[in-house]
Biotite code that builds the C-alpha atoms (Angstrom):
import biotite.structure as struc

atoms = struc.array([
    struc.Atom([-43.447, 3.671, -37.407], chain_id="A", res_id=1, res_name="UNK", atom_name="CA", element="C"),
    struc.Atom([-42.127, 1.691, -40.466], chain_id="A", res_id=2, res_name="UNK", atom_name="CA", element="C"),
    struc.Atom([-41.110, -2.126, -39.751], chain_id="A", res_id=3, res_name="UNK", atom_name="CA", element="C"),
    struc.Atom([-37.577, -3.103, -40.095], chain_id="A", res_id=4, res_name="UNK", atom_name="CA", element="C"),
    struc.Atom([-36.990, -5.982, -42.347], chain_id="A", res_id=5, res_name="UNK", atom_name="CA", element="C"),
    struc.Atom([-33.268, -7.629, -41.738], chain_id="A", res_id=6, res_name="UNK", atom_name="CA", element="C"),
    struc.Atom([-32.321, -9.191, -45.594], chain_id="A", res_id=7, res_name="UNK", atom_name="CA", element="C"),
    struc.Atom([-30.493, -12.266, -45.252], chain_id="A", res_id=8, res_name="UNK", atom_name="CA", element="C"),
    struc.Atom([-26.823, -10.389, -45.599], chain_id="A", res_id=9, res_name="UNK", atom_name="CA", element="C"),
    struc.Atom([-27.401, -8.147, -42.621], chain_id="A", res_id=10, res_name="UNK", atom_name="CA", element="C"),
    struc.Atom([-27.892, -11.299, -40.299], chain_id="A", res_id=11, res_name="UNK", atom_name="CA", element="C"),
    struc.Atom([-24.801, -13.011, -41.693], chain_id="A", res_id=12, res_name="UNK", atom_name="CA", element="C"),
    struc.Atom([-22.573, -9.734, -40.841], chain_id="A", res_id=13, res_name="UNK", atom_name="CA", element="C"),
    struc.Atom([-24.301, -9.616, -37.691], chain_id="A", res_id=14, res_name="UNK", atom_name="CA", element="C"),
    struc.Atom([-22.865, -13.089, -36.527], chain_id="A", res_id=15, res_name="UNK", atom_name="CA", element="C"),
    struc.Atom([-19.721, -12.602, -38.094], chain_id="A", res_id=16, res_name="UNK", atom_name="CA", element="C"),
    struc.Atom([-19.357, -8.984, -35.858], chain_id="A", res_id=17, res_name="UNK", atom_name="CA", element="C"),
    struc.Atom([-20.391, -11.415, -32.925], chain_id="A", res_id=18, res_name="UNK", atom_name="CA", element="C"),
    struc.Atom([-18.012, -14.056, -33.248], chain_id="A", res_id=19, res_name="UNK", atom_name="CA", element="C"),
    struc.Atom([-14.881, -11.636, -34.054], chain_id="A", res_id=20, res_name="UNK", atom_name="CA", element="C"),
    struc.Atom([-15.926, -10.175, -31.026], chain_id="A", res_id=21, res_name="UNK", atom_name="CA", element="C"),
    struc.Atom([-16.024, -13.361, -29.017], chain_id="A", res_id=22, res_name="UNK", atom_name="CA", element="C"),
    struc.Atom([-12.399, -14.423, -30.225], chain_id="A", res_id=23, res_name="UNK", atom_name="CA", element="C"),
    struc.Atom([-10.828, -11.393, -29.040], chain_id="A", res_id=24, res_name="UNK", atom_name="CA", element="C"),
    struc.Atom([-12.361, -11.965, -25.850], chain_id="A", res_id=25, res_name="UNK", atom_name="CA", element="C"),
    struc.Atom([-11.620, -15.358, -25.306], chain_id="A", res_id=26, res_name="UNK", atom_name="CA", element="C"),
    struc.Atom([-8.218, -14.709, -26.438], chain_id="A", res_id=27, res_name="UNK", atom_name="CA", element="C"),
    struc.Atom([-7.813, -11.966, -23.834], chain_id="A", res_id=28, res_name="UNK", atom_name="CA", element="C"),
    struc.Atom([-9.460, -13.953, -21.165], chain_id="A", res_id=29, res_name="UNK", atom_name="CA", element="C"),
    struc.Atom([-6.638, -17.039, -21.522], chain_id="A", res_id=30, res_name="UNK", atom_name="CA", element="C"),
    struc.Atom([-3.597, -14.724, -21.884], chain_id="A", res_id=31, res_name="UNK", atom_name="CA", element="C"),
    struc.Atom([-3.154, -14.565, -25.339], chain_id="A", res_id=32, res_name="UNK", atom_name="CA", element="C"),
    struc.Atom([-1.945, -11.003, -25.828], chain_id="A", res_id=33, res_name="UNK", atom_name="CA", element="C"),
    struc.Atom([0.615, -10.434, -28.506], chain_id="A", res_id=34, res_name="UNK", atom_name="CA", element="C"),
    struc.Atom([1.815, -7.132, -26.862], chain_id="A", res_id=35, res_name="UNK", atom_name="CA", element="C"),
    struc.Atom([3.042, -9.200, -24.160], chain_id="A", res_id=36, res_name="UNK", atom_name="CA", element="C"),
    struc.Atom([6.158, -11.173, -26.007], chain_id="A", res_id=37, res_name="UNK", atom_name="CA", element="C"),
    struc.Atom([6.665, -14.190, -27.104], chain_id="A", res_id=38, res_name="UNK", atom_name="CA", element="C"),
    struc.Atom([7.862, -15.390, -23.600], chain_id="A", res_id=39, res_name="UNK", atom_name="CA", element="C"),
    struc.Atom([6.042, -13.279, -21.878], chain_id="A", res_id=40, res_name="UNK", atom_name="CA", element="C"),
    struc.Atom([8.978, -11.340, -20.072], chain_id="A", res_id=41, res_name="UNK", atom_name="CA", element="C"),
    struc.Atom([8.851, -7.934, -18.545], chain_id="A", res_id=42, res_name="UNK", atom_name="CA", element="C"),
    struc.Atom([10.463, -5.086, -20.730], chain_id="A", res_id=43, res_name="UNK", atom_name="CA", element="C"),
    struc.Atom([10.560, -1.244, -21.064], chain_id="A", res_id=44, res_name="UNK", atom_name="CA", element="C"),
    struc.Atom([9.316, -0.253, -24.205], chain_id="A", res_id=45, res_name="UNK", atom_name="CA", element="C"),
    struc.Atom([10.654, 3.904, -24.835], chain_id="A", res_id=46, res_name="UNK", atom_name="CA", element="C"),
    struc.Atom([9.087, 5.738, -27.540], chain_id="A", res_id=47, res_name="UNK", atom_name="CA", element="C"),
    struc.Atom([9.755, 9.137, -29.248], chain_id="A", res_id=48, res_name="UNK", atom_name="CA", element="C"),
    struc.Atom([6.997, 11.080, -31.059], chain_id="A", res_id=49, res_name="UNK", atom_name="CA", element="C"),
    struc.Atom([4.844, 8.021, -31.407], chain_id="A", res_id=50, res_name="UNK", atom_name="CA", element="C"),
    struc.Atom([8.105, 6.006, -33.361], chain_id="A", res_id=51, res_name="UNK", atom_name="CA", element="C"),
    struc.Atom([9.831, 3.312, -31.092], chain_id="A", res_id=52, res_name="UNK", atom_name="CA", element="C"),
    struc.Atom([13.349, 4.015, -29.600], chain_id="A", res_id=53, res_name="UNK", atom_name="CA", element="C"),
    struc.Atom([14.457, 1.327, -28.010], chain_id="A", res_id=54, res_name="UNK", atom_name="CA", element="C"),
    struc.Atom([13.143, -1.659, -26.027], chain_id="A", res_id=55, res_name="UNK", atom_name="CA", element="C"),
    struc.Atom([15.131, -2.566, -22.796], chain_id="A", res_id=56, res_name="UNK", atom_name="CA", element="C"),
    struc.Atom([14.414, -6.156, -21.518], chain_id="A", res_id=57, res_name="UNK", atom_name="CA", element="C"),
    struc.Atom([14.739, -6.572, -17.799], chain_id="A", res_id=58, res_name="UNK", atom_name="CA", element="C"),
    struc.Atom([16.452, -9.747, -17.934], chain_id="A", res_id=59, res_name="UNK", atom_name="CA", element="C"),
    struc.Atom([19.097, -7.701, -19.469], chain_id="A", res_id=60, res_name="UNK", atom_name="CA", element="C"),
    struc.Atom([19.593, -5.063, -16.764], chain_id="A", res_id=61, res_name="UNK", atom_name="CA", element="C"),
    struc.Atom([21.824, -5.427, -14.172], chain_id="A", res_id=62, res_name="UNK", atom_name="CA", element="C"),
    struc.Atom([21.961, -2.880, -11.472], chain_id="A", res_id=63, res_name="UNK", atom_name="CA", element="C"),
    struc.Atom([20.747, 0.511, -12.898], chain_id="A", res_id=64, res_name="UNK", atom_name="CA", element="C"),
    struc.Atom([20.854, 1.539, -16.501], chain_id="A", res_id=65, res_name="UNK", atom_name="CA", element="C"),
    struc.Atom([20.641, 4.752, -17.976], chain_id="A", res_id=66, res_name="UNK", atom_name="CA", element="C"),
    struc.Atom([19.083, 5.586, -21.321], chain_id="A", res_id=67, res_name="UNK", atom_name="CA", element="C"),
    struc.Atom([19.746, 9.040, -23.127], chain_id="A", res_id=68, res_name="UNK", atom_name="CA", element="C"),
    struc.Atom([16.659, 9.406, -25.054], chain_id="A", res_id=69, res_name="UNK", atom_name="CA", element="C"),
    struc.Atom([17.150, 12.288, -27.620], chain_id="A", res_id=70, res_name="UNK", atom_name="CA", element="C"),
    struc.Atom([13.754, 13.985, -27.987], chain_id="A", res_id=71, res_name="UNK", atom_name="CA", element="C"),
    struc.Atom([14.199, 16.256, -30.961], chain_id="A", res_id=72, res_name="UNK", atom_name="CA", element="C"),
    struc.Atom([14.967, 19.888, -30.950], chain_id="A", res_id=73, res_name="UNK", atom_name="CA", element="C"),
    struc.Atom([17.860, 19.333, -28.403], chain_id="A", res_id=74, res_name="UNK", atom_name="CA", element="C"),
    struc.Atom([16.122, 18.231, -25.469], chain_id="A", res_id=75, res_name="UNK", atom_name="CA", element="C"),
    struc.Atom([17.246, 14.886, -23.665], chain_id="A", res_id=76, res_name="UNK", atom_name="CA", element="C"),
    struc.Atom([15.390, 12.507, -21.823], chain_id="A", res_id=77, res_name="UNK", atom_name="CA", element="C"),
    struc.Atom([17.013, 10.585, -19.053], chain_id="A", res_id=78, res_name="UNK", atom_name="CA", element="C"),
    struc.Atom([15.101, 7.081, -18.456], chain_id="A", res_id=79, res_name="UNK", atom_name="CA", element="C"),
    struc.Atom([16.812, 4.831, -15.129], chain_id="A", res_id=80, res_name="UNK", atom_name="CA", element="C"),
    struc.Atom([16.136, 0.952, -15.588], chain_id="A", res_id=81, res_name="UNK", atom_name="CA", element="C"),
    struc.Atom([16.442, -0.775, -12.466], chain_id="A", res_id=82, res_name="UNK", atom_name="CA", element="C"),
    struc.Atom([17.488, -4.824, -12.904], chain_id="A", res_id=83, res_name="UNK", atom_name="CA", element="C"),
    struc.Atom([14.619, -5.172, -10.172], chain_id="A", res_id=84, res_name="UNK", atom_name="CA", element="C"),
    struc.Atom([11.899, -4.531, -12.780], chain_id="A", res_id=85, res_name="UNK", atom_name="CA", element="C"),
    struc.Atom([11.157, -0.898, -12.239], chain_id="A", res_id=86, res_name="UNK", atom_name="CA", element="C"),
    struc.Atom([11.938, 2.495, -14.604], chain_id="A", res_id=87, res_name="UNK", atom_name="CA", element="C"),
    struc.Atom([11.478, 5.550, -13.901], chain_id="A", res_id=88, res_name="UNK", atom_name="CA", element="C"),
    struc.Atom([12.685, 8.991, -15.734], chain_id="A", res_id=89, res_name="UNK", atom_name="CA", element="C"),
    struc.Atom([15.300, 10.508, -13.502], chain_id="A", res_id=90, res_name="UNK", atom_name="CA", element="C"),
    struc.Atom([15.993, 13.462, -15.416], chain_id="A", res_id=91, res_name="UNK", atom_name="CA", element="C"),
    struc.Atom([14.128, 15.702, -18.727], chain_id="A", res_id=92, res_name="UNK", atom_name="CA", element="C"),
    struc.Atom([14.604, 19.101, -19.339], chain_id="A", res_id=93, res_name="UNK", atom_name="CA", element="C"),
    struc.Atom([10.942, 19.865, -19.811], chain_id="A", res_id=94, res_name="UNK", atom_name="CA", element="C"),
    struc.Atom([9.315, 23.172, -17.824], chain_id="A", res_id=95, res_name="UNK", atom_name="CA", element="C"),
    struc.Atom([6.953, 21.469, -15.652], chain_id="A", res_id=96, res_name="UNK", atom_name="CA", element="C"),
    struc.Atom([8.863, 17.591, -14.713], chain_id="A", res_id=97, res_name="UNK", atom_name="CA", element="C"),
    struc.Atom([5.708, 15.747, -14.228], chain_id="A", res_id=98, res_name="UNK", atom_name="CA", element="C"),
    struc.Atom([7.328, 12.787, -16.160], chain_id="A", res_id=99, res_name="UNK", atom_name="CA", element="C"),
    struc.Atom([10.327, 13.034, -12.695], chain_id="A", res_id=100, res_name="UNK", atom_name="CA", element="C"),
    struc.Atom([7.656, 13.336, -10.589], chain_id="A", res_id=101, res_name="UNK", atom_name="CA", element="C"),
    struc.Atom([5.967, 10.367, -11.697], chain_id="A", res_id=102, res_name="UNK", atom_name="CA", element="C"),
    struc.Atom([8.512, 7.884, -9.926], chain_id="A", res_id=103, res_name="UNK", atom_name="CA", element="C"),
    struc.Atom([9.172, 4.355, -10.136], chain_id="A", res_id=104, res_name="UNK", atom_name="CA", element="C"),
    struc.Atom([6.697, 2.075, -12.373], chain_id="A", res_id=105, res_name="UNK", atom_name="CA", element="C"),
    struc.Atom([6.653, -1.821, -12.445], chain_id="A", res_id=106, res_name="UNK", atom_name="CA", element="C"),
    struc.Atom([3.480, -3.003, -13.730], chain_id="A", res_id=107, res_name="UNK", atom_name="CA", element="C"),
    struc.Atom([2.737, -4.058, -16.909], chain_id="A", res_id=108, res_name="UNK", atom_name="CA", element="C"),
    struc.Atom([0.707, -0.933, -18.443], chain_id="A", res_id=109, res_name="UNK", atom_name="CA", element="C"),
    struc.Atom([2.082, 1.528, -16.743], chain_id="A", res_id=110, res_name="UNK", atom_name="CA", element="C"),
    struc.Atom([3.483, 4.112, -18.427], chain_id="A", res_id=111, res_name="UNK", atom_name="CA", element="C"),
    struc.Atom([5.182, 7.450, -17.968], chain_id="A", res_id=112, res_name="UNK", atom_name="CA", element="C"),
    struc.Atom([4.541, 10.548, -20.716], chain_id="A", res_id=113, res_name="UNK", atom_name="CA", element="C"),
    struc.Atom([7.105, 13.564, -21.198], chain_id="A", res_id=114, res_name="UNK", atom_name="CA", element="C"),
    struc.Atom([4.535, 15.470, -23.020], chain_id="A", res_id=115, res_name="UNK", atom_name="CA", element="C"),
    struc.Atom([6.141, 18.562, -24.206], chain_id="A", res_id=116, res_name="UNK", atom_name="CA", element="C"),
    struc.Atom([9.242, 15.828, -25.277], chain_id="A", res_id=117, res_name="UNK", atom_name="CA", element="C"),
    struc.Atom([6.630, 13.514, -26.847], chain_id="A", res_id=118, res_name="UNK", atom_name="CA", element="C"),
    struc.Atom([8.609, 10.779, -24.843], chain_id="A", res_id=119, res_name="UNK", atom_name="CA", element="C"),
    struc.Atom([6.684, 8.045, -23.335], chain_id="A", res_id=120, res_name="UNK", atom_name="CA", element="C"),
    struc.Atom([8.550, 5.006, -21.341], chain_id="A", res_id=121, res_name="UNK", atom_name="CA", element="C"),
    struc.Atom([6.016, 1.713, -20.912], chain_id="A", res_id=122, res_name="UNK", atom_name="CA", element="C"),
    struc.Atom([6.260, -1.497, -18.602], chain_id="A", res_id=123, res_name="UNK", atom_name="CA", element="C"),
    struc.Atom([5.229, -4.750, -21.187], chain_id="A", res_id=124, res_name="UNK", atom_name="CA", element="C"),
    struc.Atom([5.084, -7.997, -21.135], chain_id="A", res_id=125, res_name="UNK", atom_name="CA", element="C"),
    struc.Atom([5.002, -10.629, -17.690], chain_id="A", res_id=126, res_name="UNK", atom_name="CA", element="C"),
    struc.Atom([1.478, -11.642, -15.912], chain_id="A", res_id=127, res_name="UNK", atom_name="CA", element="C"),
    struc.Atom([-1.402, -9.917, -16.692], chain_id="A", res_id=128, res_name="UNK", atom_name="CA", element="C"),
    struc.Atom([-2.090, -6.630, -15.007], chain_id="A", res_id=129, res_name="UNK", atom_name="CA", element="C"),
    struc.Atom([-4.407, -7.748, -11.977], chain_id="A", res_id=130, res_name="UNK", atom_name="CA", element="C"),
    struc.Atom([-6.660, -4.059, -12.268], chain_id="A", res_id=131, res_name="UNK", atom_name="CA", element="C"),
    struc.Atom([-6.054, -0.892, -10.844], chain_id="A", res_id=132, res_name="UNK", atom_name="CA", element="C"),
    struc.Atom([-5.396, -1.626, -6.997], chain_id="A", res_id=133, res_name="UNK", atom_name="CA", element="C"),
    struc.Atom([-7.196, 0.549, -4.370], chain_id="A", res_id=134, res_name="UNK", atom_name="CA", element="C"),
    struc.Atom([-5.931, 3.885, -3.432], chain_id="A", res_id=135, res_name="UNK", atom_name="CA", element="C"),
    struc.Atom([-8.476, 5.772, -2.004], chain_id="A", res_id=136, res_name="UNK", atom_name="CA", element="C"),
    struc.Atom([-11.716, 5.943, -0.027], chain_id="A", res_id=137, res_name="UNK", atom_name="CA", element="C"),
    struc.Atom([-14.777, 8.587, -1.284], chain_id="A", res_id=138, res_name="UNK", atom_name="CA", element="C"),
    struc.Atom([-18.165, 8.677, 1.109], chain_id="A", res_id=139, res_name="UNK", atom_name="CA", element="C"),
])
């Protein structure tokens, strides 16, 4: 077995690999996410083939909104925005409607993918996202 010998250089990148690491950590730990907003308020975040749409605040929303999201090659998109904090896609004209069939998210992270539209509608922004919550039981 041959010895490893660590030059001076490798221990300096070393620590500096450690202490990036610890500043995105303790910047994650107290809340400092930039994806969240500058104030930190809930919005819907719609995107088309990986390029941003349109971003929907929910401070904005009164009621129910509808958003016509044009997905390319004449399909449509139809995302409901709820002034309650909750979106949902009520209506795409994609063969299998998992994206309908999702239902009504709220979180922060959650997020809802049209797949064969390339459409996907995300919850940003508000508290931090607690963890996935319990829903079921394996023995």
């Amino acid at each position: 077995m041959v010895p490893v010998t660590l030059k001076k250089a490798d221990i300096i990148l070393a620590i500096v690999i450690v202490a990036v690491a610890a500043v995105f950590v303790a910047g994650r730990s107290l809340g400092l996410d930039t994806d969240q907003g500058a104030a930190g308020a809930r919005k819907v975040v719609i995107e088309v083939n990986s390029k941003h749409f349109r971003t929907v605040p929910f401070s904005q929303v009164t009621g129910v909104m509808t958003v016509n999201v044009p997905a390319g090659r004449g399909h449509t998109v139809v995302v409901e925005i709820a002034g309650d904090g909750r979106a949902r896609v009520s209506d795409s004209d994609c063969p299998d409607k998992v994206c309908v069939r999702t239902g009504w998210i709220e979180r922060p992270g959650e997020a809802i993918v049209c797949l064969p539209n390339r459409v996907v509608v995300r919850i940003q922004g508000g508290p931090q996202d607690p963890g996935p919550t319990l829903d079921g039981i394996a023995y």
